[in-house]
N, C-alpha and C positions, 0 to 999 in steps of 0.2 A: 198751794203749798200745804201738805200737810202732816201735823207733828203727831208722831205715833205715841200714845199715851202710854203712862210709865208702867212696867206690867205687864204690856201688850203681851200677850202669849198666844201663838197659832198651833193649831194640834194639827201633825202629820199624820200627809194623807195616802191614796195610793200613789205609788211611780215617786214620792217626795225623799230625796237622801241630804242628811242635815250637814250644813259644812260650819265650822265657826272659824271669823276671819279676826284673827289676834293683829293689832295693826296701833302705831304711833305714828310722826312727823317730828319735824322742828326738834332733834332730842342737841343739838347743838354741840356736839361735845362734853358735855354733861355727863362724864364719867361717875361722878361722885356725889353721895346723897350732899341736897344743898337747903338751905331753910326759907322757908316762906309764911306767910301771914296768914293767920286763918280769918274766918271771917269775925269773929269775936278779939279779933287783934292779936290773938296767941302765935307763938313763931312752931311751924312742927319741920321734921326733916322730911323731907320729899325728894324722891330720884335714886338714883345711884344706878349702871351698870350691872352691879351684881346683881343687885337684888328683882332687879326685872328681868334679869334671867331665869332667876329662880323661880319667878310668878308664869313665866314663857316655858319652862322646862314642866313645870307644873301642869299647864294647861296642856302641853302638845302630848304627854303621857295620859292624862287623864279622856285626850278627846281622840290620841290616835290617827287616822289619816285621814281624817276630816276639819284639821287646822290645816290652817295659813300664815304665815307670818309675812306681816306685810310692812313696809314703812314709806311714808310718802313727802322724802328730803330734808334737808338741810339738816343733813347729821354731822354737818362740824362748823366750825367759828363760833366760840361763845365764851370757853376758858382758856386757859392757856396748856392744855391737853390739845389743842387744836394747834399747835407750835411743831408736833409731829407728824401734820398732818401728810406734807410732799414725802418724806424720807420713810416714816414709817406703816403710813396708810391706817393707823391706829382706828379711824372711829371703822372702815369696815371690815379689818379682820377681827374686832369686839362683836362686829355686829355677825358676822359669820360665828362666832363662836356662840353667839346666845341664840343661835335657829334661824335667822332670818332668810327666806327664802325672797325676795325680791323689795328694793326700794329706787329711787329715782334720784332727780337732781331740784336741788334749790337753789334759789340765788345765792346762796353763801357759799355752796361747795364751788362754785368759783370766784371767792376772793384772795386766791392766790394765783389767779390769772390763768389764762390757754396753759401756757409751760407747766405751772404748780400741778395743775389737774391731770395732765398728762401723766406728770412725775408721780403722781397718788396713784394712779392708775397702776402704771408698772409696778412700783413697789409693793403695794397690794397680790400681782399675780404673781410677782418674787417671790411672797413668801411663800407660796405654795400649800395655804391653810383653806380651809373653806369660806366661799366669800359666797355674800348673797348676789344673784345676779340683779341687774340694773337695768331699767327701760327709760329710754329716752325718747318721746317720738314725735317732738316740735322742735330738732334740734337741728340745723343744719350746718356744717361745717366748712369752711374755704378751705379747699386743700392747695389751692394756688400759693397760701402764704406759707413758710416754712413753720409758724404754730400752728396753722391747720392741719399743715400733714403730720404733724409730732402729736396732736390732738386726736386725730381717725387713727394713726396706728396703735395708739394707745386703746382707743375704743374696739379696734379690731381686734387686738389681743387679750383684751381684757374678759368677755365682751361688752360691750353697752351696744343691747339693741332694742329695736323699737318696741317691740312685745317681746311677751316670754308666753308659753303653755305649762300649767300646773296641771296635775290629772288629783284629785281628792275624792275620795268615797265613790268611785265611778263618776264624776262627775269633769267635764273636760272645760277649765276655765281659761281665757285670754285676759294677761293681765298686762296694762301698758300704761307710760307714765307723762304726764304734760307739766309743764312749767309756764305758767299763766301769764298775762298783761302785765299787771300791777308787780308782779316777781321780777320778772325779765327783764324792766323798768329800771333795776335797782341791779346790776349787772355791769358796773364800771369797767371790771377789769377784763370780761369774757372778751376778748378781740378774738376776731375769724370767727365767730361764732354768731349765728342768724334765729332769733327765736320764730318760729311761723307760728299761725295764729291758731289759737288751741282747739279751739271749736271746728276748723280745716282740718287741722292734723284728727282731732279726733271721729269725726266722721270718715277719712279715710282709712283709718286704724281698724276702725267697727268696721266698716265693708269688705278689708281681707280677713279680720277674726271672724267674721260671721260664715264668707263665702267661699274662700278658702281654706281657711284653719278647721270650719267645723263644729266653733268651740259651744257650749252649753250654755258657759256665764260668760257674762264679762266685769272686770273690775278696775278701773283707774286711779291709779296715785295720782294726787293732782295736787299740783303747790301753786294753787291758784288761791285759794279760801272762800269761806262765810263770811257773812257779815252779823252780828247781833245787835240789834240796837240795844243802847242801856235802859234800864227797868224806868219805864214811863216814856221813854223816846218812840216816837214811830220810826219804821225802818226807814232809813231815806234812802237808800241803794237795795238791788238785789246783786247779793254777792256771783263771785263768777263761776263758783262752781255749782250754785241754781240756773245762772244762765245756762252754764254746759249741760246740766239734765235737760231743760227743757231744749234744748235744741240737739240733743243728740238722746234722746229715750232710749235707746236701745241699753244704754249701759247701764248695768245692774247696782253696783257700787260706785261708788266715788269716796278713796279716803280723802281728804279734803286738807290739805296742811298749809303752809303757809302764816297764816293769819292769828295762827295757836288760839285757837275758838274752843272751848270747853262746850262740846255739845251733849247735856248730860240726857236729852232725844236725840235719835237720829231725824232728820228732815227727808219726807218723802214728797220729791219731786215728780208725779206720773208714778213711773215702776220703778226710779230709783231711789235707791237707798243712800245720803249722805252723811257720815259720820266724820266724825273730830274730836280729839282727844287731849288738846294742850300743847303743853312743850315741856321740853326739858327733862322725859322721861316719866314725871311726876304720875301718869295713870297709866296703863296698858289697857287699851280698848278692847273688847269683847264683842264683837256682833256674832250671834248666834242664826240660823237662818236656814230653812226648806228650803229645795229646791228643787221643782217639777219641769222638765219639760215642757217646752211652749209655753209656759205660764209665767206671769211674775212671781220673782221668789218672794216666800213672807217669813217676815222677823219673827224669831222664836222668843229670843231674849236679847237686849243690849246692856251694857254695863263697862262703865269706866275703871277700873281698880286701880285704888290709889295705892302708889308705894311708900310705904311710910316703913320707920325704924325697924317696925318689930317684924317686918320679913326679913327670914335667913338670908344671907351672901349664899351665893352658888361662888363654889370653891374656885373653880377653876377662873371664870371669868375674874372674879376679885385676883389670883393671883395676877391676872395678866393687867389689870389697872394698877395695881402696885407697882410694875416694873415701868409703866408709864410715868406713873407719878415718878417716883426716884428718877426717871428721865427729864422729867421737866424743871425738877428741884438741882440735880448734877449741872444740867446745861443752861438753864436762865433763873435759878432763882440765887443758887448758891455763890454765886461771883456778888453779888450784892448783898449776901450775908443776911437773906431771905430765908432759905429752905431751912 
């Protein structure tokens, strides 16, 4: 394993076109800047909705069609903005509205069970807004039970499929998403649903992205996670999404969520690249990166950017958390003389 030193900087070469992969996880619901501890003890605001749009609208203008917006699960259960999650599909048509071009499943987006997800599903394609597509591809569904067929017709229509193909800078990438051991583990309410084992699913995935599809790169959201031991601890596990580089090389990335691991390096397993960025919205990750043909891609630049106060709200996404919020305060806070 090895950690790419802070700084790192590779200069482009011949045939090399730069793509930067704008990417979170775990943002839970977490519409709204919320406060945390710094490490001096100090409380600062971190997160919010808007304001990672604003850093997301920032970047995709500044870098053009060489971003990706990526997210790798559990984008709801955490506040009570996760209350609209069946009816109104809120955390992805926020997340359609601030660029995200693809994200996956975590163990929370199904804790309102087979039916809830289904019902997210539709109402999301209801509204008829742009929504980022979704890959699934260790997910297997009983359609023999009456929530498995209300489950797959929902993913049919929706769609949730096992990969997706982005095209960036000339570059043809396959992107597709797993939900790990330790995640699937913690999946009470998923009934009719069969998670297969990630490192299967993803060597099968790599053999049609490669053989078939044609693709250049490959990239996995994976809500599997790192491990980090704490400062003075030796590692006692290798996390499962090390295990999954070293048994599946071919893949170029791996966002890594699940485990909300602040990887202020990314971790280089062989040729892949593993990054992690938190939760709760609080940094938008930055990997910057060449990519050649037949070669391993090499990191140009990585960076966490933390969202704190003094970034702008993006107008539009903040209007639409507003109407959220005054949804949550009308329907559950206000009969208790809360809101």
């Amino acid at each position: 394993l090895i950690f790419l030193p802070a700084g790192y900087l590779a200069a482009q070469g011949p045939g090399s076109r730069e793509l930067v992969i704008l990417f979170t996880h775990d943002l839970h619901s977490y519409f709204l800047p919320h406060s945390v501890l710094t490490e001096d003890g100090q409380s600062e605001e971190r997160g919010g909705f808007a304001k990672l749009a604003y850093i997301i609208k920032e970047q995709r203008i500044y870098h053009g069609n060489k971003a990706i917006r990526l997210d790798a699960g559990d984008f709801s259960m955490g506040t009570l903005f996760h209350t609209s999650f069946m009816n109104e599909a809120s955390e992805l048509l926020l997340m359609g509205q601030m660029g995200y071009d693809v994200t996956t499943f975590g163990n929370h987006d199904f804790d309102f069970g087979t039916q809830g997800l289904a019902r997210m599903l539709r109402a999301a394609k209801a509204k008829g807004k742009t929504l980022p597509g979704i890959v699934a591809s260790n997910i297997e569904v009983d359609k023999k039970t009456e929530e498995g067929k209300a489950l797959q017709q929902a993913f049919d229509e929706y769609p949730v499929t096992p990969y997706k193909i982005l095209e960036r800078n000339k570059v043809r990438i396959g992107i597709f998403g797993l939900l790990g051991k330790d995640a699937a583990s913690d999946t009470p309410f998923a009934k009719a649903i069969h998670f297969t084992d990630q490192v299967s699913a993803a060597k099968r995935v790599v053999k049609t992205l490669l053989k078939k599809e044609k693709v250049d790169m490959i990239i996995c959201l994976s809500h599997s996670g790192t491990y980090r031991a704490a400062p003075g601890e030796k590692d006692k596990k290798i996390s499962e999404d090390e295990l999954l580089a070293q048994k599946v090389p071919e893949i170029d990335v791996i966002v890594s969520g699940h485990t909300h691991t602040v990887l202020d390096k990314p971790i280089k397993v062989g040729k892949t690249v593993i990054v992690s960025s938190g939760r709760y919205g609080e940094h938008l990750g930055i990997l910057r990166i060449y990519h050649t043909r037949n070669k391993p891609l090499r990191v140009a630049s990585y960076e966490l950017r933390n969202i704190t106060a003094g970034i702008p709200d993006d107008r539009i996404v903040s209007e639409e958390v507003q109407i959220y919020k005054d949804m949550v305060n009308e329907r559950f806070l206000a009969p208790y003389r809360l809101s």
